[in-house]
VMD Tcl script that builds the backbone (N, CA, C; Angstrom):
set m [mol new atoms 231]
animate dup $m
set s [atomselect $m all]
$s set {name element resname resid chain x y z} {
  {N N UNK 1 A -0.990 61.438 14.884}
  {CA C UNK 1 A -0.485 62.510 15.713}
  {C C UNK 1 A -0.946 63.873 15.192}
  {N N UNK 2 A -0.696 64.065 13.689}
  {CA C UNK 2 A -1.790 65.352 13.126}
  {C C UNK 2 A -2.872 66.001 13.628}
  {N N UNK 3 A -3.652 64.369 13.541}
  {CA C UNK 3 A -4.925 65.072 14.119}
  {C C UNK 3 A -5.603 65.621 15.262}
  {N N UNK 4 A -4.526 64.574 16.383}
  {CA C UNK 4 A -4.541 65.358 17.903}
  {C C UNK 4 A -4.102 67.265 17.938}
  {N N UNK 5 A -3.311 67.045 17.100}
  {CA C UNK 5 A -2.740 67.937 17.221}
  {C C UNK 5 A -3.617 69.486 16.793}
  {N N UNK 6 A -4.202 69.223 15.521}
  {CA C UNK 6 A -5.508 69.909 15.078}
  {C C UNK 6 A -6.441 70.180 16.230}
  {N N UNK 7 A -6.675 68.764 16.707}
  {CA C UNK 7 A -7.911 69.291 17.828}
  {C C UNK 7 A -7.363 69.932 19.173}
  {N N UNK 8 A -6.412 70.250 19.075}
  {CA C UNK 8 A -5.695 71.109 20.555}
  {C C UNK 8 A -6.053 72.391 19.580}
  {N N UNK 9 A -5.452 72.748 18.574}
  {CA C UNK 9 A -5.498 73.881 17.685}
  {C C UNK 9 A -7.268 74.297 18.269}
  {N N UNK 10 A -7.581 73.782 17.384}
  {CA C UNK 10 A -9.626 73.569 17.397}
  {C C UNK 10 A -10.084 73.807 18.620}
  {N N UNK 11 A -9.425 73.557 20.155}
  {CA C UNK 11 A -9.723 73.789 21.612}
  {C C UNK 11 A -9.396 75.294 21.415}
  {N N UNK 12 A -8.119 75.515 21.273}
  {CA C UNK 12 A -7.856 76.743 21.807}
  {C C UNK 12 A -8.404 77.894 20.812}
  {N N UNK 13 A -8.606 77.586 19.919}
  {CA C UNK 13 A -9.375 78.583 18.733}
  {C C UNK 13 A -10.797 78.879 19.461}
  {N N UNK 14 A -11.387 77.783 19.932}
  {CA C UNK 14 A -12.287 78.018 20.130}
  {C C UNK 14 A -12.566 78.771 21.812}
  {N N UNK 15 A -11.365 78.517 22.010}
  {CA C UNK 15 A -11.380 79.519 23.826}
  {C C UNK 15 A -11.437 80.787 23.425}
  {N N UNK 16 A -10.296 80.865 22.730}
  {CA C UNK 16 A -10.047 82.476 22.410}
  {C C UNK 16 A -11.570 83.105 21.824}
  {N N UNK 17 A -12.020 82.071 20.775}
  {CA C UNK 17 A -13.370 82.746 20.412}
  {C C UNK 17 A -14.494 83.635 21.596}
  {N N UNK 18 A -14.523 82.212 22.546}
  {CA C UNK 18 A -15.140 82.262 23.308}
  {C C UNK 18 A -15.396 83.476 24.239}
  {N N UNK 19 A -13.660 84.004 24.492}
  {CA C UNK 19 A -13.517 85.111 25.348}
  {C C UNK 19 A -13.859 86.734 24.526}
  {N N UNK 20 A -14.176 86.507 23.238}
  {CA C UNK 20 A -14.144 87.754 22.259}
  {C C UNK 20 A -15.573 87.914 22.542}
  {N N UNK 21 A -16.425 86.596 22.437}
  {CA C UNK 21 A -17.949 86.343 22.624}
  {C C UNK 21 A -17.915 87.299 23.664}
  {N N UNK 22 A -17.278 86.805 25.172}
  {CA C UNK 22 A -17.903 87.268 26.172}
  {C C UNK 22 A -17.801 88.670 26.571}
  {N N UNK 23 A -16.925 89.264 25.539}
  {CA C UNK 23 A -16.409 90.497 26.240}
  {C C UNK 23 A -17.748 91.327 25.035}
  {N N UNK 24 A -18.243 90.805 23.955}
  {CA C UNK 24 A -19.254 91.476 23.515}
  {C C UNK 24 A -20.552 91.305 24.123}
  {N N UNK 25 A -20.352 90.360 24.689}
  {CA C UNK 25 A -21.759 90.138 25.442}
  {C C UNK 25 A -21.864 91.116 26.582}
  {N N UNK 26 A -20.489 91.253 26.937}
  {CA C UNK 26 A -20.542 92.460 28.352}
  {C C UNK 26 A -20.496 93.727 27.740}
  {N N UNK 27 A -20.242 94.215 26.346}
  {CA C UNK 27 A -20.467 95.452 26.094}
  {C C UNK 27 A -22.170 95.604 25.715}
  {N N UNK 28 A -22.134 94.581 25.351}
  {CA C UNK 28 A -24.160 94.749 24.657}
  {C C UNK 28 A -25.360 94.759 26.102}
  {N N UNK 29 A -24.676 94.220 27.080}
  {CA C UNK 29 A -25.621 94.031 28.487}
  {C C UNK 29 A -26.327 95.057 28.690}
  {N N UNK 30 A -25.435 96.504 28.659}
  {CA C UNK 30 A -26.596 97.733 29.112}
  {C C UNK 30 A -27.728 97.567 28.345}
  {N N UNK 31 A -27.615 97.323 26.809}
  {CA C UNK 31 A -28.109 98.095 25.822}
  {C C UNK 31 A -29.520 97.141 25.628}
  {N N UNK 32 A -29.789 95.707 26.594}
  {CA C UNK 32 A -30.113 94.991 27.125}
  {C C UNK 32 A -30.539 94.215 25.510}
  {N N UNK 33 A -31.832 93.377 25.120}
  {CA C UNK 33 A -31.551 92.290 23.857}
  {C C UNK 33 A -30.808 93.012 22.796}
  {N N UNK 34 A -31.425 94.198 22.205}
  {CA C UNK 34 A -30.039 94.818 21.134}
  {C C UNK 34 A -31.304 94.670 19.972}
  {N N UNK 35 A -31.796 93.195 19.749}
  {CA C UNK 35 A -32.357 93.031 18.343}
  {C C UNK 35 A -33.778 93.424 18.368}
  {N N UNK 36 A -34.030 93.993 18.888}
  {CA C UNK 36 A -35.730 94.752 19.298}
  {C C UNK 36 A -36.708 93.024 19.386}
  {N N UNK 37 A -35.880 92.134 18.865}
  {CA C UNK 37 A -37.597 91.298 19.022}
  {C C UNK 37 A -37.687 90.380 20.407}
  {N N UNK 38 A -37.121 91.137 21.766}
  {CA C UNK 38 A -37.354 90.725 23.228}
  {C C UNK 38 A -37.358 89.030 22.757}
  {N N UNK 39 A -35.886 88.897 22.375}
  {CA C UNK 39 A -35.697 87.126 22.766}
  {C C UNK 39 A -34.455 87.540 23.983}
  {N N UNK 40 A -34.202 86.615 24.487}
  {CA C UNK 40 A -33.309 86.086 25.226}
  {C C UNK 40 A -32.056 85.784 24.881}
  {N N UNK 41 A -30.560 86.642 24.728}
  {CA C UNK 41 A -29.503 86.351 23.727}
  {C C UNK 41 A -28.446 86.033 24.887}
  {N N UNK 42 A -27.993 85.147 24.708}
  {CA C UNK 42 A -26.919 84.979 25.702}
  {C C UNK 42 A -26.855 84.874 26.964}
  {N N UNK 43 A -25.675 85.585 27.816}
  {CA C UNK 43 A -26.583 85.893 28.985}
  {C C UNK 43 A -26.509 87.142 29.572}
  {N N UNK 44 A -26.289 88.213 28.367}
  {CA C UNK 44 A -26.601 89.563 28.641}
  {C C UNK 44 A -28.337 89.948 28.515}
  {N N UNK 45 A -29.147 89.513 27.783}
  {CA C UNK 45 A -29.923 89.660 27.453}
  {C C UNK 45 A -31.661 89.804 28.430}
  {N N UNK 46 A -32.185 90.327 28.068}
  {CA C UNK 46 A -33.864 90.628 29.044}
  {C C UNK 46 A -34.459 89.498 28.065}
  {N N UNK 47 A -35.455 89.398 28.740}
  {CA C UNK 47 A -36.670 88.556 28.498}
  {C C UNK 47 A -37.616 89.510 28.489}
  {N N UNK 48 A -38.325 89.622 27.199}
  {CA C UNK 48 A -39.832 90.548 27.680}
  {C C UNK 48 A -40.919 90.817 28.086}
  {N N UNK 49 A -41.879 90.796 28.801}
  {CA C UNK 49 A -42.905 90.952 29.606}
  {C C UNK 49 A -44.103 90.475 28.873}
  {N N UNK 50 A -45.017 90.115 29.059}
  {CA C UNK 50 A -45.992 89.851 28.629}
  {C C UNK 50 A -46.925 90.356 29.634}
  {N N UNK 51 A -48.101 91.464 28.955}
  {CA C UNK 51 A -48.914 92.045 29.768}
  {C C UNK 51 A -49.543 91.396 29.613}
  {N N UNK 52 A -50.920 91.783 31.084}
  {CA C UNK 52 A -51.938 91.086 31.643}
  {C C UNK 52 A -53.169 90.834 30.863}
  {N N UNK 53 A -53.074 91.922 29.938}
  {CA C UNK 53 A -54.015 92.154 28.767}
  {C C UNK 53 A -53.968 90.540 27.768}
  {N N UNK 54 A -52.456 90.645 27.383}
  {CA C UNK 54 A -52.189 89.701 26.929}
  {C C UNK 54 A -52.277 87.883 27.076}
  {N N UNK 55 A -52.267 88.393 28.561}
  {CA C UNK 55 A -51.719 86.758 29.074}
  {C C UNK 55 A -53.496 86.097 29.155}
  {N N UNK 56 A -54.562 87.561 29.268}
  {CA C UNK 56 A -56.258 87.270 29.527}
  {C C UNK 56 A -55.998 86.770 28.053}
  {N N UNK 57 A -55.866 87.399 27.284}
  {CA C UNK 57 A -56.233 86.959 25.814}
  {C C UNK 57 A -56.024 85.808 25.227}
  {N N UNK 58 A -54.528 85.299 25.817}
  {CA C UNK 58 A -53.772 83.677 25.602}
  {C C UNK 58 A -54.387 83.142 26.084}
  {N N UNK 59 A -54.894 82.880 27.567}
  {CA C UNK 59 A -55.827 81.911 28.655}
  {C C UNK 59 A -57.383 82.028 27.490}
  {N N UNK 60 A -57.981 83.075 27.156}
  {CA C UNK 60 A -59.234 83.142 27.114}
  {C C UNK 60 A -59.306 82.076 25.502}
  {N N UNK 61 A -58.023 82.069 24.677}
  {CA C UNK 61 A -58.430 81.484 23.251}
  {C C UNK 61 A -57.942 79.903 23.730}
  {N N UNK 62 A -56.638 79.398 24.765}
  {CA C UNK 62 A -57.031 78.134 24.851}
  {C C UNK 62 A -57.758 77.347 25.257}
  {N N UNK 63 A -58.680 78.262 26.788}
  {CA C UNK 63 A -59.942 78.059 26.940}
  {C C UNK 63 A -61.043 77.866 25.781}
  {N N UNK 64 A -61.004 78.009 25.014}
  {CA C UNK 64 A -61.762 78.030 23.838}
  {C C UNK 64 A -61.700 77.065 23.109}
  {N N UNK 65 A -59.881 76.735 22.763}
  {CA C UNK 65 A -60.102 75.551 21.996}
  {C C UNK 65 A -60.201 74.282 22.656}
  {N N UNK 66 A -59.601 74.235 24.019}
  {CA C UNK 66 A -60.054 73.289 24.639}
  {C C UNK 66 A -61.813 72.616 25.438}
  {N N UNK 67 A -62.665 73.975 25.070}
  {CA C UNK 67 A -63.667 73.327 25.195}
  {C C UNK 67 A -64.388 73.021 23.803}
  {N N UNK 68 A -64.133 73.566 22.415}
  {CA C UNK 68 A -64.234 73.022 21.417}
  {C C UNK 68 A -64.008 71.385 21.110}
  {N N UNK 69 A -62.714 71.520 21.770}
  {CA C UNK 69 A -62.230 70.083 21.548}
  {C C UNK 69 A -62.775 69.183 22.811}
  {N N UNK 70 A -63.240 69.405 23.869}
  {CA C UNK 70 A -63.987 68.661 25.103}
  {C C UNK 70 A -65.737 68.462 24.316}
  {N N UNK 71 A -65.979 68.886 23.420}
  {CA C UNK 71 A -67.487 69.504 22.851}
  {C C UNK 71 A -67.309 68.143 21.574}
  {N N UNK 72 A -66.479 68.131 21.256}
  {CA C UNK 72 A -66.157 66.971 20.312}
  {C C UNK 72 A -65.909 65.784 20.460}
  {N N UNK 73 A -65.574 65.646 21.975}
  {CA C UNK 73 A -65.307 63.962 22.683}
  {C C UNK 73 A -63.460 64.134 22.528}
  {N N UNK 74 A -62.652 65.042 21.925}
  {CA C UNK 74 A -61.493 64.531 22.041}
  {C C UNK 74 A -61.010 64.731 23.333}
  {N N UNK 75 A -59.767 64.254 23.743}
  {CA C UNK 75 A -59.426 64.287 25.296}
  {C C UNK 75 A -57.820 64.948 24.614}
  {N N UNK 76 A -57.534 65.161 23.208}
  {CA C UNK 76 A -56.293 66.112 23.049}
  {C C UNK 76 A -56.510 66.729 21.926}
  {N N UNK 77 A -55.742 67.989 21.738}
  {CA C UNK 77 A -55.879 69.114 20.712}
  {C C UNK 77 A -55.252 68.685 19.433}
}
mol reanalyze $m
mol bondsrecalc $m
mol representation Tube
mol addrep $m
């Protein structure tokens, strides 16, 4: 019976947590990720952009290793 009893404790500890979470998550939303390194935190959080510059540069090096590796007979990287 203890231990049921613990894990009701352990539910509601963890609601209450939950609602402290959310009410920081709604103060941090304007301020949008918070930790400068554009991840995705919660669900206040931005996602960051990846320019076009960038996305040529990603396409142009796996293009690369994948014809390296087509140049070698493998069929995976």
């Amino acid at each position: 019976m203890n231990i049921l009893q613990n894990v009701k404790q352990l539910i509601a500890r963890r609601a209450s947590l939950q609602k402290e979470l959310d009410k920081i998550d709604n103060l941090l939303a304007p301020l949008g990720a918070g930790n400068g390194a554009g991840l995705k935190m919660g669900r206040g959080g931005r996602r960051r952009r990846m320019s076009a510059a960038a996305k040529a540069k990603l396409s142009a090096a796996a293009k690369a290793r994948w014809k390296k590796a087509k140049a070698a007979g493998r069929s995976r990287l």
